[in-house]
C-alpha beads as a LAMMPS data file, in Angstrom:
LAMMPS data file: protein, C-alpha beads

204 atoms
203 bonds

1 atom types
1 bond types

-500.0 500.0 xlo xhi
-500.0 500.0 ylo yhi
-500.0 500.0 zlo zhi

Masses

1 110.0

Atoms # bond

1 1 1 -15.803 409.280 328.186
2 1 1 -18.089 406.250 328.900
3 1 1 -19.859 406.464 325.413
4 1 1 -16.678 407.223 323.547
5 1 1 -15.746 403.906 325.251
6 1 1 -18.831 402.285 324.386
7 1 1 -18.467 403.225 320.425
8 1 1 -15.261 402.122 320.765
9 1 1 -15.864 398.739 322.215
10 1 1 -18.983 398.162 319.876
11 1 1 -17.222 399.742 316.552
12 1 1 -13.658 398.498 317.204
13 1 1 -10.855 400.680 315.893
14 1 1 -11.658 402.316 312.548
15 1 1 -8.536 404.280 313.108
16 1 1 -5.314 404.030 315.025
17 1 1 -5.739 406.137 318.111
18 1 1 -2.043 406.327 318.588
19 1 1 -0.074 408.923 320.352
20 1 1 3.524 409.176 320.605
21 1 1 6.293 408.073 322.875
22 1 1 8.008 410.613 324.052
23 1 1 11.736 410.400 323.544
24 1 1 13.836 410.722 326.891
25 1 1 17.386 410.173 327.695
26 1 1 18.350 406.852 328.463
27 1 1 21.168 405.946 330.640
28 1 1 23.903 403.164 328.936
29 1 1 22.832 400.402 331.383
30 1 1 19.304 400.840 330.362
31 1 1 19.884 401.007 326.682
32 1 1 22.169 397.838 326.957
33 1 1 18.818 395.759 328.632
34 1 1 16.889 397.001 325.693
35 1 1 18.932 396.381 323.302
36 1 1 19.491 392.964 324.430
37 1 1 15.579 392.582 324.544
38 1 1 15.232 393.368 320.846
39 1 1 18.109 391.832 319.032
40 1 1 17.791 388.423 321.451
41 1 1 17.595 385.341 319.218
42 1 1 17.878 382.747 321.095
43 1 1 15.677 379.545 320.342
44 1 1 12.017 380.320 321.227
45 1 1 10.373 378.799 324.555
46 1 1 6.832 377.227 324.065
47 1 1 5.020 380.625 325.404
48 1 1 2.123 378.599 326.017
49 1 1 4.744 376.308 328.417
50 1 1 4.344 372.904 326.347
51 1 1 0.313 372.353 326.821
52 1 1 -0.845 372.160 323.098
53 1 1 -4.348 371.577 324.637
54 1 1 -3.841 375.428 326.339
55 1 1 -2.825 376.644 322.975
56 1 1 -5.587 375.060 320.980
57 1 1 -8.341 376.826 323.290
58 1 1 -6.399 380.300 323.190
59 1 1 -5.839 380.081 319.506
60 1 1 -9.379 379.010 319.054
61 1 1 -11.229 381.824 321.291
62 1 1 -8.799 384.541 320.071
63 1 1 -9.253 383.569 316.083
64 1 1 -12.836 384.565 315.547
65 1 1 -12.707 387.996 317.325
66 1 1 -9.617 388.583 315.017
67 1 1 -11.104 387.592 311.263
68 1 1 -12.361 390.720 310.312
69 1 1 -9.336 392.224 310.898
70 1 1 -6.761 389.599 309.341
71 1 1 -9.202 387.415 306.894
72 1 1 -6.418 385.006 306.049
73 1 1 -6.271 381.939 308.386
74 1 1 -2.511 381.161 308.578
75 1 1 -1.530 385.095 308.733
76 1 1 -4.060 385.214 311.639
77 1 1 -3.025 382.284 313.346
78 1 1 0.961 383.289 313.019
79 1 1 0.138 386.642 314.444
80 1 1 -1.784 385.083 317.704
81 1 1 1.110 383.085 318.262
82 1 1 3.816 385.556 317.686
83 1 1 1.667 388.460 319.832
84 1 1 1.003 385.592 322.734
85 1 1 5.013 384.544 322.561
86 1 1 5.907 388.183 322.357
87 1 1 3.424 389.323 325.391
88 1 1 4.661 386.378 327.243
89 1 1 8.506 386.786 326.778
90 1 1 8.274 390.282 328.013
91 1 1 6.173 389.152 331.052
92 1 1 2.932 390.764 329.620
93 1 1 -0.672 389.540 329.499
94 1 1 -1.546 388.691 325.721
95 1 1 -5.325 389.871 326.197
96 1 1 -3.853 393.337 326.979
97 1 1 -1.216 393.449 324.054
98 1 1 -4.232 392.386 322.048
99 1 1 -6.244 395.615 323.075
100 1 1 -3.547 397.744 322.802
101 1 1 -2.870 396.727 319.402
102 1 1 -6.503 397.193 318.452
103 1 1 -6.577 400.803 320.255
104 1 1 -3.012 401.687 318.675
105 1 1 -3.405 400.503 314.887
106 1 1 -6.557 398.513 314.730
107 1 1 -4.313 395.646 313.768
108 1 1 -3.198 397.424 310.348
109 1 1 0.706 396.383 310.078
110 1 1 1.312 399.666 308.104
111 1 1 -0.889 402.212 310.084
112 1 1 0.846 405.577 310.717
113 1 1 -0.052 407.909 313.536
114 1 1 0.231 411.714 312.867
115 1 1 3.324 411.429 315.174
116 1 1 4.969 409.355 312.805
117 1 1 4.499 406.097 314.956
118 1 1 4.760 402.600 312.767
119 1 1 3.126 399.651 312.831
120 1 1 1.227 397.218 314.390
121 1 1 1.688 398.543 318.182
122 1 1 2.617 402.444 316.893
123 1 1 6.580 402.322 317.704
124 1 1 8.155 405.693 317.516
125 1 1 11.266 406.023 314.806
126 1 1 13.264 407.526 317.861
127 1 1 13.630 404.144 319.145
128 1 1 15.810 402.307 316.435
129 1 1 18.256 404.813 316.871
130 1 1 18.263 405.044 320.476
131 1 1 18.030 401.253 320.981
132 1 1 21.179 401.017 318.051
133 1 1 19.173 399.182 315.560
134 1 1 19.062 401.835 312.902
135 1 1 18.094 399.344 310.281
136 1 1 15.095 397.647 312.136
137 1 1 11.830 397.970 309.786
138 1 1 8.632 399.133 312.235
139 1 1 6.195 397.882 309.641
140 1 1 7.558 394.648 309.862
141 1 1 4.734 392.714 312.138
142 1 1 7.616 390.551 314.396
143 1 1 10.083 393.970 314.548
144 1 1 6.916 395.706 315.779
145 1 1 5.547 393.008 318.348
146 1 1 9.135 392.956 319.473
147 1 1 9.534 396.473 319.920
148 1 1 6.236 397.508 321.287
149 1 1 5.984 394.409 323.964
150 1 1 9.644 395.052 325.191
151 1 1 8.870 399.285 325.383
152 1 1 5.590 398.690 327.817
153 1 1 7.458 396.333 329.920
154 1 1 10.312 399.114 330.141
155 1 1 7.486 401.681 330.983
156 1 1 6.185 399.166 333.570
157 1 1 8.934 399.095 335.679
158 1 1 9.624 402.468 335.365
159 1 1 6.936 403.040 337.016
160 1 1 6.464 399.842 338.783
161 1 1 4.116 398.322 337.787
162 1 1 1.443 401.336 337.604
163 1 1 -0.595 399.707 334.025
164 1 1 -2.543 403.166 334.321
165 1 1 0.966 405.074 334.168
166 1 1 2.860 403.009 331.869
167 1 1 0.105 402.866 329.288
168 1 1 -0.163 407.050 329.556
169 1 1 3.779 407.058 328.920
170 1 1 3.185 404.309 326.202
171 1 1 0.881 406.552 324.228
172 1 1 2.605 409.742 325.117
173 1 1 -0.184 410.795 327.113
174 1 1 1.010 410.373 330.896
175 1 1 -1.519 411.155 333.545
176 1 1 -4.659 411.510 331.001
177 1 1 -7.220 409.059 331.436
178 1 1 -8.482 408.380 327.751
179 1 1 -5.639 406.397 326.462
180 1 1 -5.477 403.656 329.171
181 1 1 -8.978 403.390 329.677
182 1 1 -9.260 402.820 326.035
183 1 1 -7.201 399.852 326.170
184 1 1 -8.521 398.537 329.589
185 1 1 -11.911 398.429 327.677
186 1 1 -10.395 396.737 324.485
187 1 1 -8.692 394.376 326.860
188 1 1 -11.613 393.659 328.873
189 1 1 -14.426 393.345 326.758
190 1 1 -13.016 391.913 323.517
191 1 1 -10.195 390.248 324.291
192 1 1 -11.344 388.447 327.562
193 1 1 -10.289 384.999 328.122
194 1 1 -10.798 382.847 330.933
195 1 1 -9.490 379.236 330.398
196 1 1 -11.941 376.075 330.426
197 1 1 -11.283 373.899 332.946
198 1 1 -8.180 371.848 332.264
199 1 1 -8.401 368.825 330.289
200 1 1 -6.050 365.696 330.059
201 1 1 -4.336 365.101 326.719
202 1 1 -6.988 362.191 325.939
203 1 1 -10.064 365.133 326.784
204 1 1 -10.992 362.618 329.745

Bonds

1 1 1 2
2 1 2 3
3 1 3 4
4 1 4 5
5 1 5 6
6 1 6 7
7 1 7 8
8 1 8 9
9 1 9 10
10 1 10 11
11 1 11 12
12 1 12 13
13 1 13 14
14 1 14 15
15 1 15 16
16 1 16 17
17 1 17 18
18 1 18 19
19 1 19 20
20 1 20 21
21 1 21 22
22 1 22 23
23 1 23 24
24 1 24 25
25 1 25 26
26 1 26 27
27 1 27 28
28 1 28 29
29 1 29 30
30 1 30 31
31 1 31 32
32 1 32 33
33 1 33 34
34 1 34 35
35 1 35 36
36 1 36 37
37 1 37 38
38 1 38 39
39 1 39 40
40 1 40 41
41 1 41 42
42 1 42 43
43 1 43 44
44 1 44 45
45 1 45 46
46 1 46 47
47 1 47 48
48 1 48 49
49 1 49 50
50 1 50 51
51 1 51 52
52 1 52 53
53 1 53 54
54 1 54 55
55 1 55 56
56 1 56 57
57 1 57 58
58 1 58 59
59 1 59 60
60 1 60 61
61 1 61 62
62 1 62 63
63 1 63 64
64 1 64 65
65 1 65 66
66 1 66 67
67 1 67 68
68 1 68 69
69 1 69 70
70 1 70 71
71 1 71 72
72 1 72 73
73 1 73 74
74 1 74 75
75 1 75 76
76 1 76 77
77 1 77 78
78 1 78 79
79 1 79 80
80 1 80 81
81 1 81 82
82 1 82 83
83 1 83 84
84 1 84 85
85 1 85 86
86 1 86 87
87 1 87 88
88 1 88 89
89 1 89 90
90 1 90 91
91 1 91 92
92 1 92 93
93 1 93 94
94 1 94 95
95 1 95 96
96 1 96 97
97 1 97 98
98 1 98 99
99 1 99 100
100 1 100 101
101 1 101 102
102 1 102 103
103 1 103 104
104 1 104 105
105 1 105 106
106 1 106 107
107 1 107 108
108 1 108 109
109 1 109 110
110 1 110 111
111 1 111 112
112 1 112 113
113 1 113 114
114 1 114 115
115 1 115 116
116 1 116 117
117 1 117 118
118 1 118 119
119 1 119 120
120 1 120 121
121 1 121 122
122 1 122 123
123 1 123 124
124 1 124 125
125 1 125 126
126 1 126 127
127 1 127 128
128 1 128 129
129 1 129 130
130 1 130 131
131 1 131 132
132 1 132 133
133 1 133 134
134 1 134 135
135 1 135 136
136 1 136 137
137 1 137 138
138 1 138 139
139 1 139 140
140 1 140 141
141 1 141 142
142 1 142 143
143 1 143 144
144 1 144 145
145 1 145 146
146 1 146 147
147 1 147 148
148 1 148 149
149 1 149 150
150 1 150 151
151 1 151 152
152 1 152 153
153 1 153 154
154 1 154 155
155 1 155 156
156 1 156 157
157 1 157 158
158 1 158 159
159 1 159 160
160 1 160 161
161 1 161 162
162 1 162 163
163 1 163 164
164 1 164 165
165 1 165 166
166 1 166 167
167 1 167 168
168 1 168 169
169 1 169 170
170 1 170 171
171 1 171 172
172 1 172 173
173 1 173 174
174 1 174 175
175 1 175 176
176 1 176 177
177 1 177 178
178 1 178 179
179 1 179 180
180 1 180 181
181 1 181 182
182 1 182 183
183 1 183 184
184 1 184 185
185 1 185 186
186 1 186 187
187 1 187 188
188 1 188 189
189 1 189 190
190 1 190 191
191 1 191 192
192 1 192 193
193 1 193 194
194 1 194 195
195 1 195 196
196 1 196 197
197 1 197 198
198 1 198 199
199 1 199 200
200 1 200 201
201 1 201 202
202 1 202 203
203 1 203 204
């Protein structure tokens, strides 16, 4: 498991190691929440909480790890910002949406699993339907981010707050340790980010 691991971390993901959420009854209170989660459009908080300093250093550490994977500047700097607002809004920690994403699709907006799962974080079909948004396009990057960021939250406090847990349900893989220690190593060693000392708006 260690190499496998390794290979990963040194290779990134050639292909989407994506499993399948499994589909399970939800009750009408919980499908309300979700549904709420998705098809909110309210205006969009700052996610990085109005420090354009914070944003610049995130943006700036997270771009070159990403380049090889979405060449284009502005589509790779619209995609940061979406996944970090996305990660944020559903009380998640961007670095680890960012390693899922690379274990789940290897950031290929149109990746399909043998399951069937779409998209940039692999979201199962099942869930449109379930959630009541029939019409909602997986491959679309925002629809995905959406999606994906508001399902692992739902899986978190399911089982509150167990990462380990939630990321085995998340994958369709509960209580095997490949999955989540895939992404805890994606997380960890590519997507680290520890912020610089803070700086006043005149870099003083």
């Amino acid at each position: 498991m260690r190499r496998l691991i390794a290979a990963f971390c040194l290779f990134g993901a050639s292909a989407a190691f994506a499993g399948a959420q499994q589909y399970e009854p939800l009750s009408a209170s919980v499908q309300a929440i979700l549904r709420k989660a998705v098809v909110d459009h309210s205006p969009a908080p700052d996610s990085f909480r109005g420090a354009p300093l914070e944003r610049a250093n995130w943006l700036s550490a997270m771009s070159p790890r990403l380049m090889k994977r979405i060449p284009n500047d502005q589509d790779r700097y619209d995609t940061l910002k979406k996944i970090h607002y996305e990660a944020t809004r559903a009380g998640l920690d961007p670095q680890l949406v960012l390693g899922l994403i690379q274990v789940e699709s290897g950031f290929r907006q149109y990746a399909v699993s043998s399951a069937g799962a779409r998209g940039y974080m692999q979201v199962m079909p099942f869930w449109v339907k379930l959630i009541g948004r029939p019409d909602d396009n997986l491959f679309d990057r925002n629809t995905s981010l959406r999606y994906g960021c508001t399902i692992l939250r739902h899986y978190l406090d399911i089982e509150k707050g167990d990462l380990f847990r939630a990321l085995g349900r998340y994958n369709g893989s509960l209580g095997k340790p490949e999955y989540p220690n895939m992404v805890r190593a994606a997380w960890q060693n590519q997507w680290a980010y520890e912020k610089p000392a803070r700086l006043t708006e005149s870099g003083r």
